[in-house]
N, C-alpha and C positions, 0 to 999 in steps of 0.2 A: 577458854570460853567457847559456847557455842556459839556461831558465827557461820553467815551465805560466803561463797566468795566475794559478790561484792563488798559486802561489807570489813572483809579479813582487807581486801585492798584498799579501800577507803581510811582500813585506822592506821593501817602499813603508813600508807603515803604520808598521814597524818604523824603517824612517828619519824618519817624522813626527814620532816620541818615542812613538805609544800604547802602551799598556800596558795595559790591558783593553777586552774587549768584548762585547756583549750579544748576546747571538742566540738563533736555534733554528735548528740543521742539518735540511737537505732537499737531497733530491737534485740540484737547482740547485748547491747550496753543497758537494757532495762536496768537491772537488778544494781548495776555500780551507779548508775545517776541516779536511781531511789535512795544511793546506801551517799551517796553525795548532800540530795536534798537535805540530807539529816546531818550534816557536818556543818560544825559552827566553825570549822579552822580553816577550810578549804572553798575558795569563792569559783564557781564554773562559769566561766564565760563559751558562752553559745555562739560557733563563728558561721557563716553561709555555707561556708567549701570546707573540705578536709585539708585540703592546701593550706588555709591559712592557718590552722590550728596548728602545725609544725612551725611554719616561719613565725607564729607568736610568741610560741614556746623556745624557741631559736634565739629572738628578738628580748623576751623574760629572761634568758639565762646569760646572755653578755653583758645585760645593765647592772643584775644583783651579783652573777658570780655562782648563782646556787642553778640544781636543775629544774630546766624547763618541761612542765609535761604536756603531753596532749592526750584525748585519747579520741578512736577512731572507730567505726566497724570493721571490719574484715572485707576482703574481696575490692570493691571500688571505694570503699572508706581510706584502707589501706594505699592503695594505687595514686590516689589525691594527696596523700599524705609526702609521697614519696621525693618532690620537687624541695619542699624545706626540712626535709630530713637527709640529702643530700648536699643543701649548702649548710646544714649544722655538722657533717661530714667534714667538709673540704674545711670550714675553719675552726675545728677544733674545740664544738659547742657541745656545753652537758644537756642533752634532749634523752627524754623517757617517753617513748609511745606503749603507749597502753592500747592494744587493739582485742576487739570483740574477734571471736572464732565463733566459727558452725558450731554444733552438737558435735563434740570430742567424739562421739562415734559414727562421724564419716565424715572426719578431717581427714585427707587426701585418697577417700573414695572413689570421688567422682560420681556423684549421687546426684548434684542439680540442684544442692540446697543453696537457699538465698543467698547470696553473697560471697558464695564458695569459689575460691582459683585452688588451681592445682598449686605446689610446693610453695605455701607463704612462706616459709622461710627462706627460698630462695632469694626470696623479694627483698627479705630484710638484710639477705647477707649484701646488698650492693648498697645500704647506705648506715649500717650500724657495724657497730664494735662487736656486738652481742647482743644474743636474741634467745628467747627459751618460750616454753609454755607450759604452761600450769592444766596439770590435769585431776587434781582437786583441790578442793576451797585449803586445806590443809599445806598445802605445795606454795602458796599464794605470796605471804608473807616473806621467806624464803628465797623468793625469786627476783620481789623487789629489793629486799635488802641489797640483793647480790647485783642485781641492775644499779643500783647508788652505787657500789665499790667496783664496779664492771668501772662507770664513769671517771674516775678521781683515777684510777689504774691506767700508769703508761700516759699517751696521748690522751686525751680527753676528746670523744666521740659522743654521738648517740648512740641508744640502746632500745630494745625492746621486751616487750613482754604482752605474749598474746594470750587468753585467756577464754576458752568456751563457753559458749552462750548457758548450758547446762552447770558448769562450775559454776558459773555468776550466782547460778541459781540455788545451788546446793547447800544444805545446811552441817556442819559438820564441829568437831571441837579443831579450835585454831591454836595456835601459840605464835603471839606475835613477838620478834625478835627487835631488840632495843639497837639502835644503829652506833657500829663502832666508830671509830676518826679513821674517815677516808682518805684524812690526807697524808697520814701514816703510808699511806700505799705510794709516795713520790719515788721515782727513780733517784739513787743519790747516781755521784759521779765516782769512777774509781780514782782511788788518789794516785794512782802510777801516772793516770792519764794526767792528772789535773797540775800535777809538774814537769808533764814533759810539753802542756800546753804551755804553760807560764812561762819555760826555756824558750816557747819558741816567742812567745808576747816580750820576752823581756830584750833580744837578741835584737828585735824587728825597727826598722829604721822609720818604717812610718806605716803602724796598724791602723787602717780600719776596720769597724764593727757595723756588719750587716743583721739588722734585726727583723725578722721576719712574724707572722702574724703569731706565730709559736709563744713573743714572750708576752703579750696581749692573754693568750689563752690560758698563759703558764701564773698569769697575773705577776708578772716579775718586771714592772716597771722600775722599780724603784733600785733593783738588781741589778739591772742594764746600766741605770745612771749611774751608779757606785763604781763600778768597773769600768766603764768610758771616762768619767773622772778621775778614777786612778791611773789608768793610761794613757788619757791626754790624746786620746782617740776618735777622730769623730765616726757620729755613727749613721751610719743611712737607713732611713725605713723603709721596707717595702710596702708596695700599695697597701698591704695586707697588717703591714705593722706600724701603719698612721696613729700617733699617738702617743705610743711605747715610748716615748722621750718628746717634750714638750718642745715644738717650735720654736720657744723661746731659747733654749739652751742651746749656747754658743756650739756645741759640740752636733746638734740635728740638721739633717740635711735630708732631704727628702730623694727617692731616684732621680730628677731629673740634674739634681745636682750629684747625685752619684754616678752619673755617666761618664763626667770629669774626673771626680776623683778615686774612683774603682781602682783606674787602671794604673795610677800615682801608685798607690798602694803596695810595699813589699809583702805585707800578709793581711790577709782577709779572716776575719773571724767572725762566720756564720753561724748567728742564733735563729734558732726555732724558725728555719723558712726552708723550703725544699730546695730552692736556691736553683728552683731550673723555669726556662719559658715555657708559660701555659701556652702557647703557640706552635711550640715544637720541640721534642727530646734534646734540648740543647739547657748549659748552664747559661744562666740568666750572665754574666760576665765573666772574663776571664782574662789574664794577660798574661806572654811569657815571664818567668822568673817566679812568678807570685807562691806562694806556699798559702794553707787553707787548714784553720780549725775548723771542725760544724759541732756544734752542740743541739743534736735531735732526739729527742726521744724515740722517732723511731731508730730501730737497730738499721735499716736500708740509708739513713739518711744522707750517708756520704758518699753510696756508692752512684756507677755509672748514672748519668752523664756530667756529674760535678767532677771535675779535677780530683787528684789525688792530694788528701788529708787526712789530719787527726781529728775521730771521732771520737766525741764527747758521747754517748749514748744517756743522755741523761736531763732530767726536769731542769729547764732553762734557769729558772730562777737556784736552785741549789747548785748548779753547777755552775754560774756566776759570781754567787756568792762565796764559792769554793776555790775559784780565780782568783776573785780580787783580796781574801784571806791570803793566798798562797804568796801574790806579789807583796802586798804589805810586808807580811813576814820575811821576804828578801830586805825589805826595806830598797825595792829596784829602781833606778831614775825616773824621776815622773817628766812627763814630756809636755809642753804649751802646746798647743795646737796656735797656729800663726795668726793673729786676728784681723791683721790686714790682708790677708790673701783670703781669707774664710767670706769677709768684708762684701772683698770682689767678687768670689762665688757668689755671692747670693745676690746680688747686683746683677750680675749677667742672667741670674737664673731670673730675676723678676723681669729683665727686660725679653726674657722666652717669653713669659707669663703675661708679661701687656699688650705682645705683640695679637695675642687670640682674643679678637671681640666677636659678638660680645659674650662669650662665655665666663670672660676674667668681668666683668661688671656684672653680672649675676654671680659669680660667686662671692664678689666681696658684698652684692645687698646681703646676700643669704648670712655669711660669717658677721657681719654687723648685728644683724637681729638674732642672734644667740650670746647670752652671756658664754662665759670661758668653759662651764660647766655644762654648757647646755649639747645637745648626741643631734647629732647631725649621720644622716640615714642616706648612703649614697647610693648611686642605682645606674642602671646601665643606659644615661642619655648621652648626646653629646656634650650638655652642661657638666655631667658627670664622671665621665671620662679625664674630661679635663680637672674636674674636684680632686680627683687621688692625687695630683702634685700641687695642684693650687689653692687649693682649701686648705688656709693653717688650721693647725690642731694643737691646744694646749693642754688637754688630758687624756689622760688612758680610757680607751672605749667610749670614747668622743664620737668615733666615726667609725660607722658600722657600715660592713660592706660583703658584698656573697662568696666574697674569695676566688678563686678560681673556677667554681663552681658556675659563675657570671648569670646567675637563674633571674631570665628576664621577669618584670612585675613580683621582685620578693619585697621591695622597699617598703610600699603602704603596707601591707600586712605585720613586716615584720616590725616598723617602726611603732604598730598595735601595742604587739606585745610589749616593745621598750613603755611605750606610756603604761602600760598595765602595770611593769615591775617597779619603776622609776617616776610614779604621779606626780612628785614635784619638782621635775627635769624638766625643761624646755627642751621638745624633741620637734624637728622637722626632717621630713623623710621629701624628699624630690625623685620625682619618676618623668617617664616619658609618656605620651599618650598612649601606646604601643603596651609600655609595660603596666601603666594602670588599668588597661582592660582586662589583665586576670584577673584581679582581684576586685573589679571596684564594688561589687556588690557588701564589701562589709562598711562600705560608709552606715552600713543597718548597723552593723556590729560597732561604731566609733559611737555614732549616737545611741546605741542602746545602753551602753555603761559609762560613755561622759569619759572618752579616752581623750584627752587633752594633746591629741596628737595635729599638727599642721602642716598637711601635705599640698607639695607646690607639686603640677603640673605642665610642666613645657610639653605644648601642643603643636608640631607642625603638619598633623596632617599623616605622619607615614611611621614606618618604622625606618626611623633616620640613620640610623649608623648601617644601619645593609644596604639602603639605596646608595650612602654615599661608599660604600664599599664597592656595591656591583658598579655603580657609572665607572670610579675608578680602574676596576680590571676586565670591565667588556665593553665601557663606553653609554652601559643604560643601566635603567633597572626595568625590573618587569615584579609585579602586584606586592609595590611592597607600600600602594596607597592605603589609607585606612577611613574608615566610614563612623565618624566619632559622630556619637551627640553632644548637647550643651553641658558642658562636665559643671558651669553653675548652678545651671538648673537641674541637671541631676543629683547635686548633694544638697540644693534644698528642699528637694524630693525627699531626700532623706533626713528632712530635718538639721542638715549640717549648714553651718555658717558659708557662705563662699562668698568669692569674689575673682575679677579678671583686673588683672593689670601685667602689662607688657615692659614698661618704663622702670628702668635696676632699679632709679633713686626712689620714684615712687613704692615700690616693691618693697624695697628696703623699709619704708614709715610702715606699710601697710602689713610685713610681717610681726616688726615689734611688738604690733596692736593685737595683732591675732595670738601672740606668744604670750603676751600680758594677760588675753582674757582666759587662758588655761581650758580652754573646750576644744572640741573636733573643728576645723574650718580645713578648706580647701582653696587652695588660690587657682586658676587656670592661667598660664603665662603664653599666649599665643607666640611662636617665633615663624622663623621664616628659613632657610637653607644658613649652614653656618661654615665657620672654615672648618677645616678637619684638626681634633684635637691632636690625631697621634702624630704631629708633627713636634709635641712637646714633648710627648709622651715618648719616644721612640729615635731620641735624638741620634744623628750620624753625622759623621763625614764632615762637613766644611762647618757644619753647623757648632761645632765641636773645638773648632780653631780658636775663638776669642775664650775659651776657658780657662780660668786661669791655672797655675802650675805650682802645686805644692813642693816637688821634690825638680 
């Protein structure tokens, strides 16, 4: 059929299955948001910044599981975009940016045209998988097909696909291509490996299973339990892989209680987590004697600076499933995990957790006013920090977090997107004041489409975790104060519900209410200087002594 490029890309996408997308229109993007207006499949939401159109799109594809798009213009469209397509990077999120390009004939001239940088695809090679450009309307279809199976392929990454301002424009005959099963493209596991893994699971006196945000992405929840079940294993999550096994299950244990029993452990079997400190080229734990499966889909995942082990090179969930098939079919001893010893861990571990106020009273208001279902949006505060171990979690992609990427102010945006793909989720995103200043301009964008999202702000005044960083290592800080306005009166500027309360218990009634009425609100929670969370977070030394001892 004859068909503009925009329009070849609008029925593409439309053949993908999406159904919403994130942007800001610019003359680059004329002809796709005309060829949009006229789609009855696909809903456009209009966001302030190019920034939050990634973190939306980031945010829409961990809640449904399908991809999230955005699209952008070229040059500073692009540039904006870069902070939430860097943390759909780091954990593992399906993200499609669609960006406008110059006139394809002085794309990488150097001509001075609107919106022009030199080698955009440089740009994209530092936070996608893959990246192409369509250089006519014909090439279009084509490109996103291949951007969808780019996604499902291997790790799960973002993607791109840039498109010139003159393609948008062109008219030409198309043939749009019918989308295969992407998930056909899963890495299996090889079966040599997958019994000399089982030799070594079956041999081991006491396995743990370290889950990382891998089986989150790999959506192989249910994977992970079958196999820690059959092994009688308990399994620790990383911050990254809160969820991947319900709190409730006698066999979960969050790191703070993994810092006990890591080192217990004669073999470690690491899923989908790179398994090393975002702090520094070191593995995240280690102890002599220990022996080490990894199941990564990347091919580097076991190499330096993790210990020497058997690599699983392969899709977490298939290669789990490929485990606990293999031991079954030994018919190998199944092992209890000790329920009075488990008991006292987690006793010791809540009396870490009580000792931090009041960050442990704001988080149990927060966890109270979410049903079990309800995604809780964590973010880089001191309240938050301390959330990765102390916020129970009882489902999968419950709790959503920037991964290692730690991209300050991604929370309100991207907890958008979650209410965008998931409208009848109870979602609360909390941020800092610090980090709600990137973003706060889309409280436009929550009130313009009735995003039923409720974002808490803890206020003190600065960017808190670097003043209390610098006092600690020079003794001050220097300009990490901040010059905030009335964050209530700025979202009723914008038409959003708010309110201030300080008080957990009250906070507690006062979110319920705000989660019940399913619109945009805003809480502001003024606080004051707090203790420092990474004392839970990063336990050592003496602290380490009352834990209890499995072997």
């Amino acid at each position: 059929m004859k068909l503009t490029g925009g329009e070849a890309l609008v029925k593409q996408l439309e053949l993908e299955g999406a159904s919403q997308i994130f942007g800001v229109p610019g003359v680059q993007l004329d002809w796709a948001v005309d060829a949009l207006r006229r789609s009855d499949k696909i809903k456009f939401h209009t966001t302030r910044n190019e920034q939050s159109t990634s973190y939306m799109a980031d945010g829409f594809s961990r809640v449904t599981g399908k991809p999230g798009v955005c699209m952008v213009v070229p040059g500073p469209g692009v540039l904006n975009a870069m902070a939430g397509l860097a943390t759909a990077y780091a954990c593992g999120s399906k993200v499609l940016c669609v960006a406008g390009q110059i006139d394809s004939r002085g794309v990488d001239k150097g001509f001075g045209l609107l919106h022009e940088i030199k080698n955009s695809h440089a740009v994209f090679d530092a936070a996608t998988k893959w990246h192409a450009m369509a250089r006519s309307p014909a090439e279009v279809p084509a490109l996103i097909r291949r951007a969808h199976a780019e996604m499902h392929a291997g790790r799960p990454a973002p993607v791109a696909v840039e498109i010139p301002q003159d393609v948008l424009a062109a008219t030409a005959e198309v043939d749009l291509i019918a989308p295969g099963d992407d998930s056909a493209g899963r890495t299996r596991p090889d079966e040599a490996a997958i019994r000399a893994a089982a030799d070594l699971l079956q041999r081991a006196e006491f396995p743990v299973i370290y889950a990382g945000g891998g089986v989150l992405a790999a959506r192989a929840s249910k994977s992970l339990v079958r196999l820690a079940e059959r092994l009688g294993a308990p399994v620790i999550m990383s911050e990254q892989g809160r969820g991947a096994i319900s709190d409730r299950h006698p066999l979960a244990f969050t790191t703070l209680e993994g810092r006990a029993l890591a080192p217990q452990a004669d073999l470690m079997l690491v899923v989908g987590s790179r398994f090393v400190s975002n702090s520094a080229p070191e593995a995240v734990w280690s102890a002599p004697g220990q022996r080490y499966i990894y199941v990564n889909i990347d091919p580097n995942g076991a190499a330096w600076p993790r210990p020497e082990g058997l690599h699983l090179a392969a899709d977490a969930g298939l290669a789990m499933e490929a485990l606990a098939d293999e031991i079954d079919g030994r018919q190998a001893k199944r092992r209890t995990l000790d329920t009075g010893k488990a008991a006292a861990l987690r006793a010791w571990r809540q009396s870490q957790v009580d000792a931090i106020e009041p960050q442990a009273a704001y988080v149990r208001a927060l966890r109270a006013a979410l049903p079990d279902d309800g995604i809780f949006v964590n973010e880089l505060t001191q309240v938050g920090y301390f959330a990765r171990v102390a916020f129970p979690i009882y489902e999968p992609h419950t709790m959503i977090t920037p991964g290692h990427q730690g991209t300050l102010g991604y929370g309100f945006p991207t907890g958008l997107g979650i209410a965008a793909g998931a409208p009848d989720k109870p979602v609360i995103a909390i941020t800092g004041d610090g980090g709600f200043g990137w973003c706060l301009q889309e409280l436009s964008t929550a009130k313009k489409y009735n995003l039923p999202l409720v974002t808490v702000v803890f206020a003190d005044g600065h960017f808190g975790n670097v003043r209390a960083l610098m006092n600690e290592q020079f003794g001050e800080a220097y300009q990490t104060e901040l010059g905030n306005p009335d964050f209530v009166a700025l979202a009723k500027a914008f038409g959003v519900n708010a309110a201030r309360e300080s008080d957990p218990v009250r906070l507690e009634a006062l979110l319920k209410e705000l989660v019940a009425a399913r619109a945009p609100a805003l809480v502001e929670v003024p606080v004051g200087r707090m203790p420092s969370p990474w004392s839970v977070l990063r336990l050592k030394g003496r602290q380490m002594e009352n834990a209890p001892k499995f072997r």
